[in-house]
Every structure is written in C-alpha cells, then in structure tokens.
N, C-alpha and C positions, 0 to 999 in steps of 0.2 A: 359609112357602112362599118369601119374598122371598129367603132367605139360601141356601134349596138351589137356586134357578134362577139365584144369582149362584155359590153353588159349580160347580155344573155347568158353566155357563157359564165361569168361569176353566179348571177341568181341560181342557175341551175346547180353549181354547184356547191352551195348553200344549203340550197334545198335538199342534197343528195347528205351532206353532213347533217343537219337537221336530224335526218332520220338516224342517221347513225347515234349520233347525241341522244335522240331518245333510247335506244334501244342499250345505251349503256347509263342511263340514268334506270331506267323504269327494267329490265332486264336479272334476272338474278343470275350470280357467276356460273358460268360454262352450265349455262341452262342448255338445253336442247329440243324447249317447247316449242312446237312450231307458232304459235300465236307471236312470240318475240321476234323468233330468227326471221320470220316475215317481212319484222322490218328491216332486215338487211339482207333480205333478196329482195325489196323494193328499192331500196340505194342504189345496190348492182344493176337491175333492169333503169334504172332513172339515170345513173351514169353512166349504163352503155346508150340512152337513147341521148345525151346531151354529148358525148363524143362523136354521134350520129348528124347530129343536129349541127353541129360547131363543123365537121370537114364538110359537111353540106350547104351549108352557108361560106367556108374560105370557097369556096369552088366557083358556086354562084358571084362571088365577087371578083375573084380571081379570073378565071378560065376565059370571059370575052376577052379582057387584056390582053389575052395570052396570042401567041402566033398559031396557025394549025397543025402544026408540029406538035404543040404541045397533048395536045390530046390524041394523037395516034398510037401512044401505047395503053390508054384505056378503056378496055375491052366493055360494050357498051349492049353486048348480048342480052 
C-alpha cells in the first residue's frame, strides 16, 4: 500500500511540475496573459487535489490500524 501511495504521489507530482515547465519554457517574462497563467492555476488546482488524494489514501491505510480513540477528534459532520 505504502509503495503505491508513494508512486501515485511522485507521478502526480510530475505532472503538476510538467505544467510548470511548460509555462516557463512556452510563457514570455512576467506575462500576465491569462492563456499562460492558466497553466499555473492548473498546477495549483492539480496539487491541491494530489495533497487531497495522498492524506486520503494515508488515512484509508492508516485509520483501521488505528485504536478508536484515534478518530474521535475527527469531526465527521
């Protein structure tokens, strides 16, 4: 479990540089065309969902192990 939520975890964040790398290859200096910046509010939205994705999977692996104690401080509303 540990090796695929670390694989995942790299590809995604590959992929999240990727876009970065493009947008400072293909990008002209302190542009502020929304066509470019685009790709770096798709990094941003791609790395907040792979920080989503990665404590969501430690939990899923994690959390049965755990005693029931452990989860009584989170709030499940």
């Amino acid at each position: 479990m540990k090796n695929q939520i670390q694989d995942r975890l790299d590809k995604n964040l590959t992929r999240a540089k990727n876009l970065v790398n493009i947008y400072e290859i293909y990008a002209p200096e302190k542009t502020k065309m929304v066509e470019y910046t685009d790709l770096l509010r798709a990094a941003t939205v791609f790395l907040h969902a792979t920080l989503e994705d990665f404590l969501r999977s430690i939990a899923a692996w994690k959390l049965p192990l755990a005693e029931a104690v452990a989860s009584q401080g989170v709030p499940l509303v």
